[in-house]
C-alpha positions in Angstrom: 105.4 23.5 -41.2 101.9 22.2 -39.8 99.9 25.3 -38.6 97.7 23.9 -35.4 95.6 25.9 -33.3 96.7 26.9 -29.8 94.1 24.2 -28.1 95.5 21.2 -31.2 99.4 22.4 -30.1 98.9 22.5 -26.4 97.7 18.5 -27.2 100.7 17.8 -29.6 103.6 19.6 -26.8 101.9 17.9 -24.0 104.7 16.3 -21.7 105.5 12.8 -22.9 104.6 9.6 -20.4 101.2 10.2 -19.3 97.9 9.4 -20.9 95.9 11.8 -22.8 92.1 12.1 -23.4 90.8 13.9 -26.1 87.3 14.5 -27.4 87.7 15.7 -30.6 84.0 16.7 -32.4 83.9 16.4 -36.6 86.5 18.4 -38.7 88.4 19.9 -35.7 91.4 18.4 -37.0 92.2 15.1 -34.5 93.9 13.2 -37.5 96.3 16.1 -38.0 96.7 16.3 -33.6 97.3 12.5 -33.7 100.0 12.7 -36.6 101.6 15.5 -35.1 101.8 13.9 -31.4 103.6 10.9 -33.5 105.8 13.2 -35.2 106.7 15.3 -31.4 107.0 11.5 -29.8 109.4 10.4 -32.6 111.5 14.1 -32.2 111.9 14.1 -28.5 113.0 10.6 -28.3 115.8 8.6 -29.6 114.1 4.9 -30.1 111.1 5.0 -29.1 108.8 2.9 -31.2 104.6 3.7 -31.5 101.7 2.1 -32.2 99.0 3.9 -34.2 95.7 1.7 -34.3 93.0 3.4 -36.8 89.6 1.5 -37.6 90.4 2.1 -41.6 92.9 0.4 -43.7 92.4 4.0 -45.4 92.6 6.3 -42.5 96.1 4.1 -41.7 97.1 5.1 -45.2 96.4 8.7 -44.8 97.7 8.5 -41.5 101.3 6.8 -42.9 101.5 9.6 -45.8 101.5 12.4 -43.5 104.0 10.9 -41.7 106.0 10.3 -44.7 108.5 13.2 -44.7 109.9 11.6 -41.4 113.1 9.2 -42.4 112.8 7.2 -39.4 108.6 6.8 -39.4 108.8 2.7 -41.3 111.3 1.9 -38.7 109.8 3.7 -35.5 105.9 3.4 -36.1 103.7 0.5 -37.0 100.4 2.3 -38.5 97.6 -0.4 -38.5 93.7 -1.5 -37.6 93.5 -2.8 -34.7 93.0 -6.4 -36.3 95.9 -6.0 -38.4 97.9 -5.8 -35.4 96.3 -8.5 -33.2 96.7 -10.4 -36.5 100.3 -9.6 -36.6 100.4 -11.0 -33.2 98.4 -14.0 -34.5 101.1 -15.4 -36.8 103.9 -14.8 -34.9 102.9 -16.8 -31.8 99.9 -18.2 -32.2 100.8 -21.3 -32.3 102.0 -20.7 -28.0 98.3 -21.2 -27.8 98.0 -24.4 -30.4 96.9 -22.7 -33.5 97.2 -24.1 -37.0 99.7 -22.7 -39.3 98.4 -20.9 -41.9 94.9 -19.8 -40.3 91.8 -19.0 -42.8 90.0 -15.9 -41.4 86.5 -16.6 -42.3 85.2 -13.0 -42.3 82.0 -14.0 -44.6 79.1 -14.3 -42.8 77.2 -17.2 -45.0 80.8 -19.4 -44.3 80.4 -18.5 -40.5 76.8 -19.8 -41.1 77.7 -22.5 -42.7 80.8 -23.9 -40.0 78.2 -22.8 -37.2 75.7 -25.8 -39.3 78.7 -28.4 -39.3 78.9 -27.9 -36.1 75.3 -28.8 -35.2 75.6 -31.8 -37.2 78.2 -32.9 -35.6 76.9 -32.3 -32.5 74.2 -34.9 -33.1 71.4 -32.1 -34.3 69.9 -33.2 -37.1 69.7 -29.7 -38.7 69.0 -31.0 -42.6 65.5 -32.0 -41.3 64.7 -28.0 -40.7 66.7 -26.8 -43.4 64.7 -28.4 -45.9 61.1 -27.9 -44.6 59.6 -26.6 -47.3 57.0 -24.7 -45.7 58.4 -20.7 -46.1 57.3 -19.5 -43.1 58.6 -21.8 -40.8 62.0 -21.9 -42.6 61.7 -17.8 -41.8 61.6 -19.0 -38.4 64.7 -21.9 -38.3 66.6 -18.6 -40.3 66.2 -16.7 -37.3 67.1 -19.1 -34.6 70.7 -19.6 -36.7 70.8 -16.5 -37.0 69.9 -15.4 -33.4 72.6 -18.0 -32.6 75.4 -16.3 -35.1 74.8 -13.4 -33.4 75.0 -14.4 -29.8 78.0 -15.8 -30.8 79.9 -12.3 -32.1 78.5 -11.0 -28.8 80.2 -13.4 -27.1 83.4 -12.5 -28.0 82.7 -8.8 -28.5 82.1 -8.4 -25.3 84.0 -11.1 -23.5 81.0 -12.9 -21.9 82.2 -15.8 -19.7 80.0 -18.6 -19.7 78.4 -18.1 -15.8 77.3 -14.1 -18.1 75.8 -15.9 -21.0 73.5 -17.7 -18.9 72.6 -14.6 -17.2 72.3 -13.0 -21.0 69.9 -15.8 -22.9 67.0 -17.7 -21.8 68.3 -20.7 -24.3 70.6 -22.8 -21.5 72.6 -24.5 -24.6 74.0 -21.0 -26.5 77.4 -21.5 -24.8 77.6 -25.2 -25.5 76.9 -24.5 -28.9 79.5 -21.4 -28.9 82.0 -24.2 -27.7 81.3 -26.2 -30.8 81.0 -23.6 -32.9 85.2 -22.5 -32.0 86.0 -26.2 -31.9 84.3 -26.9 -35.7 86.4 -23.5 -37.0 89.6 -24.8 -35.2 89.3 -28.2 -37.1 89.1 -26.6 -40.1 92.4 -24.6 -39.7 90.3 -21.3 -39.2 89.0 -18.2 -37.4 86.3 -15.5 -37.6 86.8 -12.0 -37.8 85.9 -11.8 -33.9 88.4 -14.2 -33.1 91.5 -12.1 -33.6 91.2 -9.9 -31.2 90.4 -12.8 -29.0 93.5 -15.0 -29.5 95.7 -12.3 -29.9 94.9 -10.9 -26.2 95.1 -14.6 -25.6 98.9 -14.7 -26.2 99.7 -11.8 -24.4 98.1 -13.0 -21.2 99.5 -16.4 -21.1 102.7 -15.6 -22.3 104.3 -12.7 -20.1 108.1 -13.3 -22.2 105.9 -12.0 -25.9 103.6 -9.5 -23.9 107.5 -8.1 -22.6 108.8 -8.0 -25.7 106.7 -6.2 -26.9 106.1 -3.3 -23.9 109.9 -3.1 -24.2 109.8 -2.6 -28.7 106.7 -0.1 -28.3 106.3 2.6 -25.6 103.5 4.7 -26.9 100.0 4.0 -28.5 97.5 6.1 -30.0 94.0 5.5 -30.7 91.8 6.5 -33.5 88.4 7.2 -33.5 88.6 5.7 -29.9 84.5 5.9 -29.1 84.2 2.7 -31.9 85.6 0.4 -29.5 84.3 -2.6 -27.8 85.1 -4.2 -24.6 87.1 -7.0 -26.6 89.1 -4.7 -28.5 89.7 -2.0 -25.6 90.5 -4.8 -23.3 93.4 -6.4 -26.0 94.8 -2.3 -25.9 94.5 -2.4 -21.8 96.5 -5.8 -22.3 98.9 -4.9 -24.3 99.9 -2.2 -22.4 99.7 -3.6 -18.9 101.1 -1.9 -16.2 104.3 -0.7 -18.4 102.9 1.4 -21.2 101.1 4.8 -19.7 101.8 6.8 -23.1 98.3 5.9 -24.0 96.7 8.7 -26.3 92.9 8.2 -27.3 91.2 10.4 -29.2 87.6 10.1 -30.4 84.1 11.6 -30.7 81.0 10.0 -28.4 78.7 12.1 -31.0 80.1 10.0 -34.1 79.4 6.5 -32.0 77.8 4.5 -34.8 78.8 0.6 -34.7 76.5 -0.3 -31.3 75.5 -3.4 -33.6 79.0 -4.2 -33.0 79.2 -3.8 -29.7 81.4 -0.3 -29.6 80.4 2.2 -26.9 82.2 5.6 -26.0 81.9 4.2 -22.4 85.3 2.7 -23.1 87.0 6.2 -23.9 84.8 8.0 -21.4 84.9 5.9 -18.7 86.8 2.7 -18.2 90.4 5.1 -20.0 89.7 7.4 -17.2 89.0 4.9 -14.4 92.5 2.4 -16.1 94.9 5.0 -17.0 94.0 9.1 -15.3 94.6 10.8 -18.4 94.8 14.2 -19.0 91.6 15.5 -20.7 91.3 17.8 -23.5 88.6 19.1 -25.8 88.4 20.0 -29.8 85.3 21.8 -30.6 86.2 24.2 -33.3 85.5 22.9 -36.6 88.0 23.7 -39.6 86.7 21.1 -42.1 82.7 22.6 -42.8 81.4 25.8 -43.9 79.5 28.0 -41.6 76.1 26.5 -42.5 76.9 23.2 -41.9 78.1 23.5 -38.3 75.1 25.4 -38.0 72.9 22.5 -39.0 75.0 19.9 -37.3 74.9 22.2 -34.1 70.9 22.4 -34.6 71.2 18.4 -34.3 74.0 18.5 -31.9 73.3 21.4 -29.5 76.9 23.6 -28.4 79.2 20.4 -30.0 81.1 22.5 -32.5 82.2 26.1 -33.3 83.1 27.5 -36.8 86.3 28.4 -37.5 86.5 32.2 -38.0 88.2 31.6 -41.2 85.2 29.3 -42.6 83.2 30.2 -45.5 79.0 30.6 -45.5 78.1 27.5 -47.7 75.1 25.8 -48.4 72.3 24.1 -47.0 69.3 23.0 -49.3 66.3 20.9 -47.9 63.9 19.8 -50.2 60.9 17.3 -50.1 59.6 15.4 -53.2 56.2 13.4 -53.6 57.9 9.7 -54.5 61.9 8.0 -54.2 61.6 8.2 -58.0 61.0 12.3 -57.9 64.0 12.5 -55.5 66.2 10.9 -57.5 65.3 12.9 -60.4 65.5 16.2 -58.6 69.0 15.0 -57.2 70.4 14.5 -60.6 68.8 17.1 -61.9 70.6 19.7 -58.9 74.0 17.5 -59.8 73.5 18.7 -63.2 72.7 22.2 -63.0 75.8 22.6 -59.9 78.3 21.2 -62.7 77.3 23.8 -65.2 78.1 26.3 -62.2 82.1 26.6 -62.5 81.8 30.5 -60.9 81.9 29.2 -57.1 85.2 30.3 -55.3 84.1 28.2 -52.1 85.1 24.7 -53.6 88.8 24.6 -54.7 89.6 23.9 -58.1 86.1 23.6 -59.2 83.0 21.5 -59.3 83.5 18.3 -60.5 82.0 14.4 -60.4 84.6 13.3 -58.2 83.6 15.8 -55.2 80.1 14.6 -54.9 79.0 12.3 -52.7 75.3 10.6 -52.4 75.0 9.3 -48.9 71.8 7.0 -47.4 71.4 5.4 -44.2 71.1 2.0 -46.4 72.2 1.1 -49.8 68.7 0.1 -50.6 68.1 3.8 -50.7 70.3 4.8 -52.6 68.8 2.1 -55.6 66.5 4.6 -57.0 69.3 7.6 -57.6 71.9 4.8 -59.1 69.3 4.0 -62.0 68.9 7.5 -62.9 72.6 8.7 -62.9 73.0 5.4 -65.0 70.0 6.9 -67.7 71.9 10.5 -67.6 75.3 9.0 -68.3 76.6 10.1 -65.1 79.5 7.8 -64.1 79.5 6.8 -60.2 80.5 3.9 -58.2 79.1 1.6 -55.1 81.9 2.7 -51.9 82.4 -0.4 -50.4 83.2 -1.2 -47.2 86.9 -2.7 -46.5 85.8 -5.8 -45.8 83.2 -6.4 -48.2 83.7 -10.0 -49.8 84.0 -8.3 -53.8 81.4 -9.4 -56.5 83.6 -12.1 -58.5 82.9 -13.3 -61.9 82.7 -16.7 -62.0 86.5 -17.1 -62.9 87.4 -15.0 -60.1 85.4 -17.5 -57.8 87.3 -20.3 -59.1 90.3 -18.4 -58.6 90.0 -17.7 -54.6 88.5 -20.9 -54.4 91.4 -22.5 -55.5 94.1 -20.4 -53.4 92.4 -20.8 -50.6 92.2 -24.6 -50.7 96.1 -24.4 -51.9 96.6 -22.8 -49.0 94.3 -24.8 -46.5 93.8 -27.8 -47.4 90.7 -28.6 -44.4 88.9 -25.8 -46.1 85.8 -27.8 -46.7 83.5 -24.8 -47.2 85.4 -23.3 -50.5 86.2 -26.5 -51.6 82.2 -27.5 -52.0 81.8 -23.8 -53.2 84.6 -24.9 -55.5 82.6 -28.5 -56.2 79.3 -26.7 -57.6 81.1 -23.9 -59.3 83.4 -26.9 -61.2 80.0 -29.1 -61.4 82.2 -31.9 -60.0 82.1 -34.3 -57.2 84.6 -35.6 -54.7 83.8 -37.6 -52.4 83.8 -37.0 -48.2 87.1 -36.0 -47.0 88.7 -34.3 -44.3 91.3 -32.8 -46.5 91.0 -31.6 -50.2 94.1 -31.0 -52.9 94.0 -28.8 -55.9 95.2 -32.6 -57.2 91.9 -34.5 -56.8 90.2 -31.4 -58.7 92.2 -30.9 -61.5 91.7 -34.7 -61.9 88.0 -34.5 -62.1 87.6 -31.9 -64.1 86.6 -33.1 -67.7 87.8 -30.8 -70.5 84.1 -31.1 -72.5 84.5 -27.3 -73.4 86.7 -24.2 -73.8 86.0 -23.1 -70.3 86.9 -26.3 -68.2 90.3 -26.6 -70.3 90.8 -22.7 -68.8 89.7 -23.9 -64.9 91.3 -26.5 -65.7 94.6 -25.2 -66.2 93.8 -22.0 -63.7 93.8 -24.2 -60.8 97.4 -26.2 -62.5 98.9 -22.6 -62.2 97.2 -22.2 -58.3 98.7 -25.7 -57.4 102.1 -24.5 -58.8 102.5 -21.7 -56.4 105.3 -22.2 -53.7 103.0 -21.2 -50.6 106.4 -19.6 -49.2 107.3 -17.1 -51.7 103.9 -17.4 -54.3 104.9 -15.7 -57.9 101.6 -13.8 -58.4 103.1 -11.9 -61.4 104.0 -14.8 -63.3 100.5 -17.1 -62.5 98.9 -13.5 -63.9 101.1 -13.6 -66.9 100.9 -17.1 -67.7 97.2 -17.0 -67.7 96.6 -13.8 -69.5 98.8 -15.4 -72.3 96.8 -18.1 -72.3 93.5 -16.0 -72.3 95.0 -14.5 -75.2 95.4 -17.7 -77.0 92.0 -18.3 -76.8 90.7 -14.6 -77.9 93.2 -15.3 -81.2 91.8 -19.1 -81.7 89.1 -18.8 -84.3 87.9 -22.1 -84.0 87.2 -21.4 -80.6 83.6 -20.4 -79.3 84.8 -18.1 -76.3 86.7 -16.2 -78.7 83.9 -14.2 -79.7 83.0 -13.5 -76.2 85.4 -10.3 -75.8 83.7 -9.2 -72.5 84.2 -12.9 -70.8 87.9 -12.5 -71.8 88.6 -9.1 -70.6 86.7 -9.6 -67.5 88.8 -12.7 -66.9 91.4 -10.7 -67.5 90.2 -7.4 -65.1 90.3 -10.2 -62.5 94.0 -11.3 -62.8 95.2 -7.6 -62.7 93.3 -6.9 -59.7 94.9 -9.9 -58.1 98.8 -8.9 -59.5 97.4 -5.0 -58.7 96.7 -6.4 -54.8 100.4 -8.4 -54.7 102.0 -5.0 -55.9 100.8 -3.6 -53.1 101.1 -6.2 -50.4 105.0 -6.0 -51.5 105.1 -1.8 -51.3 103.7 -2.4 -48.0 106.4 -4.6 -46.9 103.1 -6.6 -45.4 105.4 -10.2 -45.6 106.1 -12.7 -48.3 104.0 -15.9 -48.2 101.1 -16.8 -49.5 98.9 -17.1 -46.2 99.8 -13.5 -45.2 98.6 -12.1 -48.8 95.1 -13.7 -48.1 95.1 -12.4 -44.7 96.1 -8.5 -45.7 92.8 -9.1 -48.4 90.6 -10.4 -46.4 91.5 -7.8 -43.4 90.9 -4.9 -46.1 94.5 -3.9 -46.5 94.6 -4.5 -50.6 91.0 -2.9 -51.6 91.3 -2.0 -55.5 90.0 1.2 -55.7 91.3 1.7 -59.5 87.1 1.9 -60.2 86.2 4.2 -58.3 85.5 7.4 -60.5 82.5 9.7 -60.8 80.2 10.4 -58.1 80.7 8.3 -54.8 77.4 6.8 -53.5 78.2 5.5 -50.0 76.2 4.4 -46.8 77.0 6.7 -43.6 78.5 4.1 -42.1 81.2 3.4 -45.3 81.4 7.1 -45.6 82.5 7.4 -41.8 86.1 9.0 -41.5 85.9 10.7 -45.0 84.9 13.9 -46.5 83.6 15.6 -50.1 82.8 19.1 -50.8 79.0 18.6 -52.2 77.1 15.9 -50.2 73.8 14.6 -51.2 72.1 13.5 -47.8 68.5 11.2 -49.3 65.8 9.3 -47.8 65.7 11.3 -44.7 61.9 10.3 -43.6 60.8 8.2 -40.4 61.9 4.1 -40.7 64.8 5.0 -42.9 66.3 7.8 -40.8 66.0 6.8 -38.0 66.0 3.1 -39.1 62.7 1.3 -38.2 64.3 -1.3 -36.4 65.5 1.7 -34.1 63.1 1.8 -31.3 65.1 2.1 -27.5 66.6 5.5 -26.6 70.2 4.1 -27.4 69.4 3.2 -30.7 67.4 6.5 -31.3 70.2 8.6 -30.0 72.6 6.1 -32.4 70.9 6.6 -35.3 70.9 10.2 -34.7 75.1 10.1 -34.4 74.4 8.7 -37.8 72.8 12.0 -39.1 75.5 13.6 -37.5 78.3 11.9 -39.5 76.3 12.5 -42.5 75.8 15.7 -42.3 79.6 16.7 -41.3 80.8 14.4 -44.3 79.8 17.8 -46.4 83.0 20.5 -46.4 81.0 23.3 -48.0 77.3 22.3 -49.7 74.8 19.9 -48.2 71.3 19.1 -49.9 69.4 17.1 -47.8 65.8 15.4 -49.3 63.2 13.1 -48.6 60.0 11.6 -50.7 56.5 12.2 -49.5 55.7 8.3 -50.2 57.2 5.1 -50.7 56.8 1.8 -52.4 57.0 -0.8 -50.4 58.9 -3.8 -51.0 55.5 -5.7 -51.3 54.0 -3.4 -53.5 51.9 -0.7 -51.1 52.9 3.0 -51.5 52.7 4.8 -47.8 52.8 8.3 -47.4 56.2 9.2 -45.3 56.8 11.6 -42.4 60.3 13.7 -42.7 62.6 12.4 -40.2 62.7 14.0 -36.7 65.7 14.6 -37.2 65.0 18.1 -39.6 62.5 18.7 -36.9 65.1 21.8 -34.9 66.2 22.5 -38.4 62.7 23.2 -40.0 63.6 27.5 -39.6 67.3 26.8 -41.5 68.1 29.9 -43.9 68.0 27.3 -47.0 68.3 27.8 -50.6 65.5 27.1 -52.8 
């Protein structure tokens, strides 16, 4: 039996039908209220379906295994990010609205970039001219303009700027003919942005009444995650999707943990236009069970009166400590890991001190550089946390190997088929549709590695799109990577780490279709490649050791011991920070740094720093640890 608080229970009991608002600040338990206001829907109705959107693949996951005891939860609730089910949406009807089959999501910025640059040629712009002046500073400048553009573009659709707005918005009169092109050029190419799911999938709904009714009539009740994240494109899809049958609406979020406004979220959505759409009833979490009595009290130093500690909460720790360079700090920081895991005594973390409960968090991963290098020199195993969308560092066999299912699968995929062009060192001519055929053709077996591309992309071009056997093009080729580790006559056999790494790669991909199945996530090809590039699949099998994590990657989790570094003026707050929005944004970010910590924080920052172009500048501790300067800290 869950224990909740009387405030968290009077949330979970609340009479079904209406719409609820709750502000929930950090560790007063709103996962656990959300869950259990599923789990109360689910026992006081029959059949009544509910949606759960989440911003996380992973808080989706946790969300789904606390729900897990419940026979009835796979058939009654679709847990999912809020893309995931506009992309649900997507490949069900999209083609009401005359989309491809099959749709590429190109989520990777430099692709964007690059279909944003077909576009411009084909618009009559002769945009090779500027890309190849060779003078750096004015290519600095033409960088910017494309990217200014790229940008304009995700605003755009983030915030569902009509064309009469983005006049009104940018001095440059041709941005929303270019926009145009831009949609038209990924549309010709059987593909979409990230952006663009939110955008067609609302789409559907609006023009087609008979799909936005069925689905009003399948799901009665949605609740909201982290609610303040959203932007006007995604809140407007919810306020779609629910039109005027659907008032079980349940948002719950935090305006103090508001940290994507570079992608155009605002808490104005849950704070203003939910109360103004739907009257909910308002409620208001402020007790925090998650931190230790020092840590609210730091966090409440930042945050005046935002959270109360639990009267069951331990005292903690909270250590500030300045150091004279980045290198000192990252000494001193290992060195404190070193001497805390010698300290096995503590009763306030559970089960004991280990690698696994640390986490190192910086505003940027450029910060954290400095502490990476000397973990690596004490033997101290860690790992990078990525984001969920995060395009993964391939080897180059792994690049051949999504090259070539993508092209299987899309055929008018001209950007990974010229990625797949360089990688091969072939050439094919100008097409306007590519087969795994015409490369396999081209490829001349002059080594060991082509004859392994070579028959790779024979396995790729095999697959039945439909119903794709993942395990056997894995088995097939690990067989045949084992073949060549046994041939003596053959070069690449004495290059154990090539094979294995080859190898690593193929098990992550049959590791990925494992799950994708378990997830009952669909059976074809194009819907694997979706559920990866959406975030659904991450491998986490390497993540061991210490976590070292941005605050925005470490948003929505927790460790017992966090390292909080770099904390000086133009890191934290970011430099490019400079309007009261962003200052009071970057300040949510210490926020959520700080309450990432369950029971130790250590917070640092160097005296001076080298700069990129070679200067060392003396640095000012960030405002920030200004109202925390008279902290009881350890030494």
């Amino acid at each position: 039996m869950i224990q909740l608080s009387k405030k968290q229970a009077e949330i979970v009991n609340f009479p079904i039908g209406n719409a609820i608002q709750v502000i929930a600040t950090a560790g007063t338990g709103k996962t656990r209220v959300l869950t259990e206001r599923i789990r109360f829907i689910l026992t006081q109705t029959k059949k009544d379906k509910i949606i759960a959107l989440t911003f996380t693949n992973k808080a989706a996951e946790e969300m789904q295994n606390r729900l897990a005891n419940i026979p009835e939860v796979q058939d009654r609730v679709w847990i999912a990010t809020i893309h995931s089910v506009a992309q649900g949406i997507l490949e069900k009807y999209g083609h009401l609205i005359g989309l491809p089959k099959d749709l590429h999501i190109y989520e990777n910025d430099r692709d964007r970039m690059e279909m944003f640059i077909k576009s411009l040629r084909e618009g009559g712009i002769d945009i090779d001219k500027y890309l190849n002046i060779e003078n750096k500073d004015e290519r600095k400048k033409v960088d910017k303009i494309l990217k200014d553009y790229m940008s304009a573009f995700s605003k755009i659709k983030r915030e569902n700027l009509s064309e009469s707005d983005v006049i009104k918005e940018y001095d440059n009169k041709t941005v929303w003919k270019k926009f145009k092109d831009y949609q038209v050029a990924l549309l010709e190419s059987n593909g979409i942005d990230y952006d663009d799911i939110i955008i067609y999938a609302q789409q559907i709904l609006l023009e087609n009444p008979n799909v936005a009714r069925n689905y009003r009539v399948q799901y009665k009740h949605i609740c909201v995650d982290e609610a303040q994240d959203l932007n006007k494109s995604q809140y407007n899809f919810i306020k779609t999707f629910c039109g005027d049958v659907i008032k079980s609406l349940l948002m719950v979020g935090d305006p103090d943990q508001m940290i994507y406004g570079f992608n155009s979220s605002s808490e104005k959505f849950l704070c203003e236009d939910f109360i103004i759409d739907f009257s909910p009833d308002k409620f208001h979490l402020k007790e925090n069970y998650r931190c230790t009595k020092a840590i609210v009290d730091i966090a409440n130093r930042l945050k005046p009166n935002k959270q109360l500690s639990s009267d069951y909460a331990l005292e903690g720790k909270v250590c500030i400590t300045s150091y004279e360079s980045e290198e000192d700090e990252a000494l001193g920081v290992v060195n404190k890991i070193k001497e805390i895991m010698l300290d096995n005594q503590t009763n306030e973390i559970e089960g004991g001190i280990s690698l696994d409960k640390i986490v190192i968090i910086g505003r940027t991963k450029f910060v954290l550089d400095k502490v990476a290098e000397e973990l690596s020199k004490n033997n101290l195993s860690y790992y990078f946390k990525k984001s969920e969308r995060n395009v993964e560092n391939l080897s180059r066999f792994g690049k051949v190997l999504n090259y070539a299912i993508n092209i299987k699968l899309n055929p008018k995929n001209w950007i990974d088929a010229q990625k797949l062009f360089n990688t091969l060192s072939i050439e094919i001519g100008k097409k306007d549709e590519f087969l795994l055929d015409d490369f396999i053709q081209k490829i001349t077996i002059e080594n060991i590695e082509q004859a392994l591309f070579k028959e790779l992309l024979s396995k790729v071009n095999e697959l039945n799109p439909s119903e794709p056997n993942i395990p056997k093009l894995v088995k097939d080729m690990i067989i045949y990577l084992g073949s060549m580790a046994n041939d003596s006559n053959n070069e690449m056999s004495k290059q154990d780490e090539y094979l294995i790494s080859n190898s690593n790669e193929l098990e992550s991909l049959n590791r990925k279709w494992t799950k994708f199945k378990r997830k009952g996530l669909g059976n074809s090809l194009s819907a694997f490649k979706n559920a990866i590039s959406l975030g659904k699949l991450n491998d986490d099998s390497n993540e061991q050791g210490i976590t070292l994590s941005t605050v925005h990657t470490m948003k929505g989790l927790e460790k017992d011991i966090v390292f909080l570094i770099g904390m000086c003026e133009g890191i934290f707050p970011y430099y490019l920070a400079t309007t009261p929005d962003e200052i009071e944004e970057e300040k949510n970010n210490a926020f959520v740094a700080i309450t990432r910590a369950k029971r130790w924080l250590f917070i640092s920052y160097p005296k001076t720093r080298k700069m990129p172009w070679g200067d060392v500048k003396t640095q000012r501790k960030s405002r920030f640890l200004d109202n925390i300067k008279d902290i009881n800290c350890c030494t």
